[in-house]
N, CA and C atoms as a LAMMPS dump frame, in Angstrom:
ITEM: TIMESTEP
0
ITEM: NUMBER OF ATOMS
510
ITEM: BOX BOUNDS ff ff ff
-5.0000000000000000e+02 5.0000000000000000e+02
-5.0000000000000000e+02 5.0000000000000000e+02
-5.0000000000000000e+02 5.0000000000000000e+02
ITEM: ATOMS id mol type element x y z
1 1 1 N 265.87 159.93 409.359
2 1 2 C 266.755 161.053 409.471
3 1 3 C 266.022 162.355 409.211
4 2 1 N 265.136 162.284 408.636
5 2 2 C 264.117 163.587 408.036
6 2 3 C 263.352 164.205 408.856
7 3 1 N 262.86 162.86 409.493
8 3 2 C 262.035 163.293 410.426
9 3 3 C 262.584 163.873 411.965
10 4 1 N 264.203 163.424 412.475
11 4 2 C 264.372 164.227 413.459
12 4 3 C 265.112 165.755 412.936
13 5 1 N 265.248 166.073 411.86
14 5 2 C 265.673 167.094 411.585
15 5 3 C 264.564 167.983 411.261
16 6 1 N 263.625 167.47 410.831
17 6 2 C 262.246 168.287 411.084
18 6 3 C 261.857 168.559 412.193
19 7 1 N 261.986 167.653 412.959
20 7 2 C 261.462 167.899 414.395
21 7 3 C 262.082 168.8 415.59
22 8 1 N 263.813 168.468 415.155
23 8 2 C 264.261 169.518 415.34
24 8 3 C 264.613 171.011 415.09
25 9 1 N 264.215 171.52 413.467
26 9 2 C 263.629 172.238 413.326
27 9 3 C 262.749 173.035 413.762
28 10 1 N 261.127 172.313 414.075
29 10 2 C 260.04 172.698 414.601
30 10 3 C 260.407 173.316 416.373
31 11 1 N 260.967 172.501 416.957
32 11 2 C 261.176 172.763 418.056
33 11 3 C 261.873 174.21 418.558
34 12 1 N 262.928 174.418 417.27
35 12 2 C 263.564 175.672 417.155
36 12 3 C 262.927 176.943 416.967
37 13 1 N 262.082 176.531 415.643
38 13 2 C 260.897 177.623 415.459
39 13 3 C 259.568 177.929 416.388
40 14 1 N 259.584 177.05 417.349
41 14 2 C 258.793 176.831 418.719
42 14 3 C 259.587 177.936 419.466
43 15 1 N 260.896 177.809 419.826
44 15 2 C 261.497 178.436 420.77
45 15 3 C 261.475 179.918 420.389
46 16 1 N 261.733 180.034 418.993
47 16 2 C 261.675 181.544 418.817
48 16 3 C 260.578 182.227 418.496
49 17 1 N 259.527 181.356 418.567
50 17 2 C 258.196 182.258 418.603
51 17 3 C 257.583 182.566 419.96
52 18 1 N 258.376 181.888 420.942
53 18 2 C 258.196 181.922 422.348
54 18 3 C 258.556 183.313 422.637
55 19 1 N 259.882 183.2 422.015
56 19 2 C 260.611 185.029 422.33
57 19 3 C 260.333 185.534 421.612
58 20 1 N 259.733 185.691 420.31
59 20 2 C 259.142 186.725 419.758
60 20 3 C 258.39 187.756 420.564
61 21 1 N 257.207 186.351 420.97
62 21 2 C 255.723 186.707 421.155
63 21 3 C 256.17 186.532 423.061
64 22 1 N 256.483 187.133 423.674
65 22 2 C 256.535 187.145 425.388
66 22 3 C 255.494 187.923 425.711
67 23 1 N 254.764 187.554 426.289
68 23 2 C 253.171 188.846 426.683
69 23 3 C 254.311 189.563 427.599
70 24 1 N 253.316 190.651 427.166
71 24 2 C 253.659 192.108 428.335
72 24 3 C 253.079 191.803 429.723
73 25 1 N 254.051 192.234 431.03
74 25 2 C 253.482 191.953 432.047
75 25 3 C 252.386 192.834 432.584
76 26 1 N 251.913 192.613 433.783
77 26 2 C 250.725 193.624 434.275
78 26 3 C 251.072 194.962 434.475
79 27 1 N 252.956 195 434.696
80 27 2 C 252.988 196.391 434.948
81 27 3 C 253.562 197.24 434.013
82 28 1 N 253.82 196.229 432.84
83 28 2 C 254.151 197.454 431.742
84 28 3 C 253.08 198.212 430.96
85 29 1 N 253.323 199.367 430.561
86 29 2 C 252.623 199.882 429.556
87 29 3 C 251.77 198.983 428.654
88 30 1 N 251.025 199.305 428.37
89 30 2 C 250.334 198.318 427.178
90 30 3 C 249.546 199.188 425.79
91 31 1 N 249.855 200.183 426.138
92 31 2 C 248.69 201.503 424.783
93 31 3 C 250.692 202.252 424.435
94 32 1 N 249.97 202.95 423.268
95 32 2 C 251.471 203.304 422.458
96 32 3 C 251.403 204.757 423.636
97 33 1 N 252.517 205.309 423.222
98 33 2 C 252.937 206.424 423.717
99 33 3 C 253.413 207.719 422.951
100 34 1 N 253.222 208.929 423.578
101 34 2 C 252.732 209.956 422.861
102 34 3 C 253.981 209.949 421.693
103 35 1 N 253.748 210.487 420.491
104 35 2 C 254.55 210.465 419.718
105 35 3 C 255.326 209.135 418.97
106 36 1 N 253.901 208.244 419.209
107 36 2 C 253.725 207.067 418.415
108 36 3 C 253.302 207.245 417.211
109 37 1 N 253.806 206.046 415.748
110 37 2 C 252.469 206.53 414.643
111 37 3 C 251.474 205.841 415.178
112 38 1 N 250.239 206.314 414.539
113 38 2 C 249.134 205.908 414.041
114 38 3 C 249.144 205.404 412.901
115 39 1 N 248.212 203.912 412.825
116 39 2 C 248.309 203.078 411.026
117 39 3 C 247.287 204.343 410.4
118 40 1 N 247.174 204.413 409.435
119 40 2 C 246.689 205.155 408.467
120 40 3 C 245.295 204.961 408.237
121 41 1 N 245.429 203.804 408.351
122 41 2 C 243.856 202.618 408.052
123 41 3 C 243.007 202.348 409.463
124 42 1 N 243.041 203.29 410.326
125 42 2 C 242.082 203.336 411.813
126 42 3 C 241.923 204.673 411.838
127 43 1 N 240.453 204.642 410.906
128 43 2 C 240.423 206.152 410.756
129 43 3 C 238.54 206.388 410.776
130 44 1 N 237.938 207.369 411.276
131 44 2 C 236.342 206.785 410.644
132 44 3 C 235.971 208.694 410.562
133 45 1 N 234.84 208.741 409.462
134 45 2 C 234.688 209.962 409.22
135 45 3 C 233.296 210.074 409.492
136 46 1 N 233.03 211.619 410.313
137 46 2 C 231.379 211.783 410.35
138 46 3 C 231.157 212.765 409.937
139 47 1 N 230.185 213.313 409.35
140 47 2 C 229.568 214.45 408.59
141 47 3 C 228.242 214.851 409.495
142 48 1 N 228.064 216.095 409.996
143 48 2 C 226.766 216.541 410.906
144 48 3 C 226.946 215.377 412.309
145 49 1 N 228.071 214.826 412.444
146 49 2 C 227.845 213.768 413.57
147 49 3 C 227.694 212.235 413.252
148 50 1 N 226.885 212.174 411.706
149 50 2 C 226.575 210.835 411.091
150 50 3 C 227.805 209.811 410.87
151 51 1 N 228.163 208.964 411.029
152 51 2 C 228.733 208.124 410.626
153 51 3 C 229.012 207.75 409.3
154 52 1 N 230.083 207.707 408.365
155 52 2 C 229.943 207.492 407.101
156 52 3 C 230.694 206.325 406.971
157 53 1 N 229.548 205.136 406.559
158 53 2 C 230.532 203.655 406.179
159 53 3 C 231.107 203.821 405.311
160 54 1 N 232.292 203.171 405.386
161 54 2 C 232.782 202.796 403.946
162 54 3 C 233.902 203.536 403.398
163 55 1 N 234.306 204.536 404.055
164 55 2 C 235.466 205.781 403.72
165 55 3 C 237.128 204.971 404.109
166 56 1 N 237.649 205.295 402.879
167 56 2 C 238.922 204.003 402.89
168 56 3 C 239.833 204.973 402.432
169 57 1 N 239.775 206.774 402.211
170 57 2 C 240.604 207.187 401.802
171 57 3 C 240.09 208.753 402.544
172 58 1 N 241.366 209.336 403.13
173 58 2 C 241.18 210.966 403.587
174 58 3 C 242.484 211.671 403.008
175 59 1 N 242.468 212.597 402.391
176 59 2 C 243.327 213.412 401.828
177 59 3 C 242.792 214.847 402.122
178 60 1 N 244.137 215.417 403.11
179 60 2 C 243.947 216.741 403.662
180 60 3 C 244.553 216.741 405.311
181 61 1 N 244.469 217.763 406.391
182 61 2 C 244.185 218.995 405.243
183 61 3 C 245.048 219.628 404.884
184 62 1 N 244.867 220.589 403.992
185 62 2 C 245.702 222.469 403.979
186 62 3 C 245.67 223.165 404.618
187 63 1 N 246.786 223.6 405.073
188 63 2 C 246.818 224.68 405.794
189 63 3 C 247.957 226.062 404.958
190 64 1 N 247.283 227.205 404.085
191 64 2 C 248.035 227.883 403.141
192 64 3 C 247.643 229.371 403.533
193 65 1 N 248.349 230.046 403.247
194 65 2 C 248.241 231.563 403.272
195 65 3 C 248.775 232.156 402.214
196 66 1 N 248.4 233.63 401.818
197 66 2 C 248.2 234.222 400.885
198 66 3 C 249.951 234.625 401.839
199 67 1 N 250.689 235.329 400.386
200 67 2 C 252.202 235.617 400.553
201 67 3 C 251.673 237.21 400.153
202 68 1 N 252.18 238.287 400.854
203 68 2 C 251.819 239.804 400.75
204 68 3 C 253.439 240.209 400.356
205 69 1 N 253.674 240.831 399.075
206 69 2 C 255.253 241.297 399.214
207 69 3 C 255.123 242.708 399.505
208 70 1 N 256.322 243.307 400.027
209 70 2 C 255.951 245.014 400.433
210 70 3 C 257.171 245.498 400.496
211 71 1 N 257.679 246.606 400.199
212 71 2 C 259.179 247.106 399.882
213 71 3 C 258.876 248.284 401.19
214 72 1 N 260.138 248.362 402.012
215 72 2 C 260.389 248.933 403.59
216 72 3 C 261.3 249.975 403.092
217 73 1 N 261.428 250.96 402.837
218 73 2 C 261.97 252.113 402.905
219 73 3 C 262.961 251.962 401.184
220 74 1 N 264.149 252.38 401.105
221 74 2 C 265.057 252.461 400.038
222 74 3 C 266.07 251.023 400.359
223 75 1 N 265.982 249.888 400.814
224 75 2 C 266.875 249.105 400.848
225 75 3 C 267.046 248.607 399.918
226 76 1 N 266.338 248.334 398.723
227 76 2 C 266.239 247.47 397.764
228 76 3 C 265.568 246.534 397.657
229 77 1 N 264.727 245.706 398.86
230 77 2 C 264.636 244.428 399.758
231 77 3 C 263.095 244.072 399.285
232 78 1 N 262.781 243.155 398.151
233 78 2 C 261.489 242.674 398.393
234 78 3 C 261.151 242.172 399.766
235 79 1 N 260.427 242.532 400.794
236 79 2 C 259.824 241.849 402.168
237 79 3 C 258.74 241.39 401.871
238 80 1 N 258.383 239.969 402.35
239 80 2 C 257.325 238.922 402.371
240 80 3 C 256.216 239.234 403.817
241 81 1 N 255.328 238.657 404.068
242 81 2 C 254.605 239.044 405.637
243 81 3 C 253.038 237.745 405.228
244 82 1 N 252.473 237.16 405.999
245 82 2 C 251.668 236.248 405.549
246 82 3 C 250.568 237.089 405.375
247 83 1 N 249.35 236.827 404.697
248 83 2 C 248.385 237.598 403.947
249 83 3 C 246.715 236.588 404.273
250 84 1 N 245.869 237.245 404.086
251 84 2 C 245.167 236.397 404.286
252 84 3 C 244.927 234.417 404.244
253 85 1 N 244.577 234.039 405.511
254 85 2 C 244.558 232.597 405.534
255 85 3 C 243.503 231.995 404.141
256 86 1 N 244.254 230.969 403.43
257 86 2 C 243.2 230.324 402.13
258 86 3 C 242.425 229.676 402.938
259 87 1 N 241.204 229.671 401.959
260 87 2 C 240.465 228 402.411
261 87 3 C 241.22 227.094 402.127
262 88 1 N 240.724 225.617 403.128
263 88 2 C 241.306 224.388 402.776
264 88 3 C 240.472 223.342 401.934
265 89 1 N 240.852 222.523 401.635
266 89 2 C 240.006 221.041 400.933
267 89 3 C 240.764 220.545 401.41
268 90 1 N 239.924 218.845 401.429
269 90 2 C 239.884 217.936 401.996
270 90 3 C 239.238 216.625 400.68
271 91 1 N 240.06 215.424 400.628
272 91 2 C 239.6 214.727 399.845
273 91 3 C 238.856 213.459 400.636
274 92 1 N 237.851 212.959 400.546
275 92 2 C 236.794 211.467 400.967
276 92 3 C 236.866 210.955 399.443
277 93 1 N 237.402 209.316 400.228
278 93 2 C 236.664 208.119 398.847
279 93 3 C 236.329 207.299 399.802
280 94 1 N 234.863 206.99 399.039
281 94 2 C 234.221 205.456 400.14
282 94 3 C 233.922 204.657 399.142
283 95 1 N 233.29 203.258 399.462
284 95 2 C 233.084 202.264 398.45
285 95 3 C 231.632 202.944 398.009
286 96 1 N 231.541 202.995 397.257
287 96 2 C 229.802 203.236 396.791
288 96 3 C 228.993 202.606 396.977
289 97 1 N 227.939 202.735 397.311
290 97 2 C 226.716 202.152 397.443
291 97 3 C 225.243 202.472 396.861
292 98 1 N 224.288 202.28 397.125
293 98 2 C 223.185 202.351 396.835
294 98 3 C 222.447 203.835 397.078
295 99 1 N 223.375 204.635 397.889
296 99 2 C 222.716 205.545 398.561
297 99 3 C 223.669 207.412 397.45
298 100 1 N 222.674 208.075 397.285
299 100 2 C 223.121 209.086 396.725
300 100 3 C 223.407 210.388 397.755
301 101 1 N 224.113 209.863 399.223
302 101 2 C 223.832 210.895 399.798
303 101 3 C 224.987 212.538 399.19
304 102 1 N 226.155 211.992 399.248
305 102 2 C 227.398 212.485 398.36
306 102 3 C 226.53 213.373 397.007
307 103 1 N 226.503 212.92 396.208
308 103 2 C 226.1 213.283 395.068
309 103 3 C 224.77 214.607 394.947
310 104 1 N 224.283 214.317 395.945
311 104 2 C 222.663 215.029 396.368
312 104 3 C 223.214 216.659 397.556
313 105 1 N 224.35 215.982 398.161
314 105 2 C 225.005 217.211 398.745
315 105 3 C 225.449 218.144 397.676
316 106 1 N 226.29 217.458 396.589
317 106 2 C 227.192 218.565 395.872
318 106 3 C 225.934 219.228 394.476
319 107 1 N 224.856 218.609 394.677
320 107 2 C 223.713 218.675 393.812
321 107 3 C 223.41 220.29 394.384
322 108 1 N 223.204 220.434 395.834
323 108 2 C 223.079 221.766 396.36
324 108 3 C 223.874 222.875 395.801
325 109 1 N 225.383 222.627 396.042
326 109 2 C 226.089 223.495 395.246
327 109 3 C 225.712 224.152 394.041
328 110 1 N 224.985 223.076 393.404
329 110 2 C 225.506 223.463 391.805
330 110 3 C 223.862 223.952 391.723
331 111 1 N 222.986 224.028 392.456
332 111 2 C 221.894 224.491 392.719
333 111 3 C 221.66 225.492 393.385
334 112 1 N 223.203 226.613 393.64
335 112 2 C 223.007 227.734 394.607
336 112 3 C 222.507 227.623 395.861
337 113 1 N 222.466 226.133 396.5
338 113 2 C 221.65 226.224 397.936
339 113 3 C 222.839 225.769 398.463
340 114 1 N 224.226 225.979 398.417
341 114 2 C 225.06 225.612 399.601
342 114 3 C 224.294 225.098 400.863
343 115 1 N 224.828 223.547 400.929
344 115 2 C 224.603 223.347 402.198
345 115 3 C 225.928 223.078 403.066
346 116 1 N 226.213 224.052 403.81
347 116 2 C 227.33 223.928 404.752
348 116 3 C 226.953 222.885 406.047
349 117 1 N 228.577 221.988 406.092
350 117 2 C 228.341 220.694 407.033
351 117 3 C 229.382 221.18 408.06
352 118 1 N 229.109 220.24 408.827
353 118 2 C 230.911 220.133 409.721
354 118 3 C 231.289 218.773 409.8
355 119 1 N 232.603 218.316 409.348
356 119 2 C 233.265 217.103 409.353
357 119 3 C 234.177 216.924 410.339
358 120 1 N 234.164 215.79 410.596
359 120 2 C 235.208 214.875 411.683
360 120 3 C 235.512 213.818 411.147
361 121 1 N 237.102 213.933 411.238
362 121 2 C 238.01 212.354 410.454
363 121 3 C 238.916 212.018 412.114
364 122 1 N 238.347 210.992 412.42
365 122 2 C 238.572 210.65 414.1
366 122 3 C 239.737 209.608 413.643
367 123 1 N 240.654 209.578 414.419
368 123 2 C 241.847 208.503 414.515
369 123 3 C 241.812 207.586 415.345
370 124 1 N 241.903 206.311 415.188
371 124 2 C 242.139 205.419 416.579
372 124 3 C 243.06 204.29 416.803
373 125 1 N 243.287 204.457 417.581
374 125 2 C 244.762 203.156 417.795
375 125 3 C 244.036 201.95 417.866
376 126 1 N 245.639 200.953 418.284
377 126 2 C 245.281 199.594 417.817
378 126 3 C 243.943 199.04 418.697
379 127 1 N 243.647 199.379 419.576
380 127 2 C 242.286 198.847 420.604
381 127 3 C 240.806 199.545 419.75
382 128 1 N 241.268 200.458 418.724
383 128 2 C 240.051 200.652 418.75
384 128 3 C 239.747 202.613 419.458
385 129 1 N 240.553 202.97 420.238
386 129 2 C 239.759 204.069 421.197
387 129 3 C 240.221 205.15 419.98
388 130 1 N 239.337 206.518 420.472
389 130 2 C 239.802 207.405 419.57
390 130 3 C 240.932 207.82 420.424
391 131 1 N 241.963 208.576 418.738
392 131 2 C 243.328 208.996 419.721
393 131 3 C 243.475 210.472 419.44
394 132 1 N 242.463 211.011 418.446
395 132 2 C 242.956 212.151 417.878
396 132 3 C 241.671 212.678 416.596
397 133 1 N 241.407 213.84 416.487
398 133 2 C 240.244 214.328 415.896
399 133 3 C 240.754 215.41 415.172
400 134 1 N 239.982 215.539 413.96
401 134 2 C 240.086 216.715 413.055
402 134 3 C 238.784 217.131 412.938
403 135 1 N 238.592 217.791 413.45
404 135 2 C 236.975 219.084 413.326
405 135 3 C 237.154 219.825 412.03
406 136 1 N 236.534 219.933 411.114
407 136 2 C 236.688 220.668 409.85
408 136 3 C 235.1 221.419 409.594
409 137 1 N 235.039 222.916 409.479
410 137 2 C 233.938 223.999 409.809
411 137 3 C 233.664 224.383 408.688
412 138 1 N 232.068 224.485 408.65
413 138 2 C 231.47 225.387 407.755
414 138 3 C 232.17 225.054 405.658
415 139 1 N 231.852 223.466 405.918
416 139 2 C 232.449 222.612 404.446
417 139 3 C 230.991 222.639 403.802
418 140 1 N 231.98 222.439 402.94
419 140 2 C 230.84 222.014 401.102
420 140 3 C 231.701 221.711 400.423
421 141 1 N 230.978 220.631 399.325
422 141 2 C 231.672 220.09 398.379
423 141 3 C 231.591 220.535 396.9
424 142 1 N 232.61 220.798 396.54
425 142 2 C 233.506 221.139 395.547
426 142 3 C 233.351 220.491 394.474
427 143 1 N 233.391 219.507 394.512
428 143 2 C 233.616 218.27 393.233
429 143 3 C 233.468 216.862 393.47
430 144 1 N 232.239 216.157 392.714
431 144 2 C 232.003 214.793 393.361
432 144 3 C 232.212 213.968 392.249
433 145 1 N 232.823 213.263 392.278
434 145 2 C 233.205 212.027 391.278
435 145 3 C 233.223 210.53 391.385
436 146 1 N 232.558 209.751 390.35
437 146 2 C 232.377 208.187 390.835
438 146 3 C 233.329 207.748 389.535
439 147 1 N 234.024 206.543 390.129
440 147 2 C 234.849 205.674 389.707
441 147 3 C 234.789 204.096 389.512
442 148 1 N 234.753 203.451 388.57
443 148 2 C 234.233 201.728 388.481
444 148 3 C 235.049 201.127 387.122
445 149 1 N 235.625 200.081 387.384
446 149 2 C 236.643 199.511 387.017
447 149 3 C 236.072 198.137 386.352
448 150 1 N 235.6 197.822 385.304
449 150 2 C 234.892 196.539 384.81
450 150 3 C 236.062 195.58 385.161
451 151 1 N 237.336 196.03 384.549
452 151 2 C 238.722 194.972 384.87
453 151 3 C 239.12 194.27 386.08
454 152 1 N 238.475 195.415 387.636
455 152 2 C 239.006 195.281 389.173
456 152 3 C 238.054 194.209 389.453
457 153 1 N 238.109 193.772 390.176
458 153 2 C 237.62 192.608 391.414
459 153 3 C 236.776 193.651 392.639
460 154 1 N 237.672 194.813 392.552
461 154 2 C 236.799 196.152 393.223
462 154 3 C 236.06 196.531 393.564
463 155 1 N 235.812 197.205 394.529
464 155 2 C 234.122 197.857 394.451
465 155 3 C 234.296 199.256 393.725
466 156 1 N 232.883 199.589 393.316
467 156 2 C 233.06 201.066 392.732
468 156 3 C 233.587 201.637 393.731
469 157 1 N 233.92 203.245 393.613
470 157 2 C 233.918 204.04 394.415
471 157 3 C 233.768 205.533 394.355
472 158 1 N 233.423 206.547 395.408
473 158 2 C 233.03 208.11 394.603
474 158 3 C 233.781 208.766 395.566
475 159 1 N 234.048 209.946 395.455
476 159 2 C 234.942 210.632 395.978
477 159 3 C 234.892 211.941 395.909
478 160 1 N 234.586 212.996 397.075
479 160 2 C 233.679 214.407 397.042
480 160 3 C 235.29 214.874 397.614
481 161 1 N 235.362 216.348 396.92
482 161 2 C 236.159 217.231 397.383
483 161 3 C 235.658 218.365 397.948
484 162 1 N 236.318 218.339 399.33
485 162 2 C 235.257 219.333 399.983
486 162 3 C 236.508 220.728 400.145
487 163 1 N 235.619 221.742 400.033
488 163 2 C 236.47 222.76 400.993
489 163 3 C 236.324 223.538 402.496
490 164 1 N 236.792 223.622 402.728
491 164 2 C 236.28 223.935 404.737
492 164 3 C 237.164 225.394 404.9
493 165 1 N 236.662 225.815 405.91
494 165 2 C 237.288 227.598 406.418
495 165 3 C 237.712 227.553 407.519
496 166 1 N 237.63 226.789 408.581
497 166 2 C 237.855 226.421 409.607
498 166 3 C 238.318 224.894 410.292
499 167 1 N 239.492 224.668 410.71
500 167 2 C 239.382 223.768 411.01
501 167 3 C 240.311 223.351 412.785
502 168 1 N 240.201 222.223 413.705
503 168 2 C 240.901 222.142 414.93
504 168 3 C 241.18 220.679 415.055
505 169 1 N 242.154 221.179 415.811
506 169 2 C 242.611 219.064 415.914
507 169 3 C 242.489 219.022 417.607
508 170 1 N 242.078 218.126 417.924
509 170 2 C 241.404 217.71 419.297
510 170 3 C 242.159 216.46 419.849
C-alpha cells in the first residue's frame, strides 16, 4: 500500500515539475526586459580598467548638493535653490588576500601623493553579459580598513572608502 501511494505521489510531483519547468519556445523572449531587477550579486569592479577579484560588496553612490537658503524681497519666505554639487563616496569589500594593493593606494593619501583612479562597478544579468555601468572619475581613497573574525568560517576581508567628483551610468 506504501509503495503505490509513493509512487503515486512521485508521479504527481513529476507532473508538476513538468509545468513548472516548460522551456521557453524559440520565439519567445529569452533575456529580461527593460525595467527588470538585476540580482545584486552579478556585479564585477575595475579600477584603471584592472579587474578586481574578489569584491562581494559595493555601497554607493551619492548623489548630494549643498542647500543655499536666500530671502526674495519682504515676504517673509526662507527660499531654498541647490548649491554647489558634494563629492560622492563609494564603499568596496573584497575577500583579502595576499596582495596589498588597497592598502598601498590609500598609503598615497596619507603620503600627500594622491593617486587619482577611475572606477567601474559593471552589472550583469543572468547569462553573464554586461547590462549596465557606473563610471566613477578622478577617485581616491578615503579610508581603508581590514576585518577578520577568529569565530567565522570566513575569509578576512578589507574595505576602502573611496570618494569620486564625477560620476556616469552607461
Amino acid at each position: 500500500m506504501r509503495v503505490k501511494s509513493l509512487v503515486s505521489m512521485l508521479s504527481v510531483l513529476s507532473v508538476l515539475a513538468t509545468v513548472a519547468f516548460i522551456p521557453v519556445t524559440a520565439g519567445a523572449a529569452q533575456t529580461k526586459t527593460q525595467g527588470d531587477f538585476n540580482l545584486s550579486n552579478r556585479f564585477s569592479v575595475e579600477i584603471d580598467g584592472v579587474l578586481v577579484k574578489g569584491t562581494h560588496t559595493f555601497d554607493g553612490p551619492q548623489l548630494e548638493s549643498e542647500v543655499v537658503e536666500y530671502k526674495d524681497g519682504e515676504d517673509g519666505t526662507m527660499h531654498t535653490r541647490p548649491g554647489n554639487n558634494l563629492p560622492g563616496k563609494l564603499v568596496l569589500s573584497k575577500d583579502w588576500s595576499n596582495t596589498s594593493e588597497w592598502y598601498a593606494w590609500r598609503k598615497t593619501a596619507i603620503d600627500g601623493k594622491v593617486e587619482r583612479k577611475s572606477i567601474s562597478v559593471i552589472f550583469h544579468n543572468d547569462a553573464g553579459e554586461e547590462m549596465m555601468r557606473f563610471n566613477f572619475f578622478e577617485c581616491w581613497p578615503v579610508r581603508w580598513e581590514m576585518s577578520a573574525n577568529a569565530r567565522s568560517s570566513g575569509h578576512a576581508s578589507e574595505r576602502i572608502e573611496i570618494a569620486y567628483e564625477t560620476f556616469e551610468i552607461k
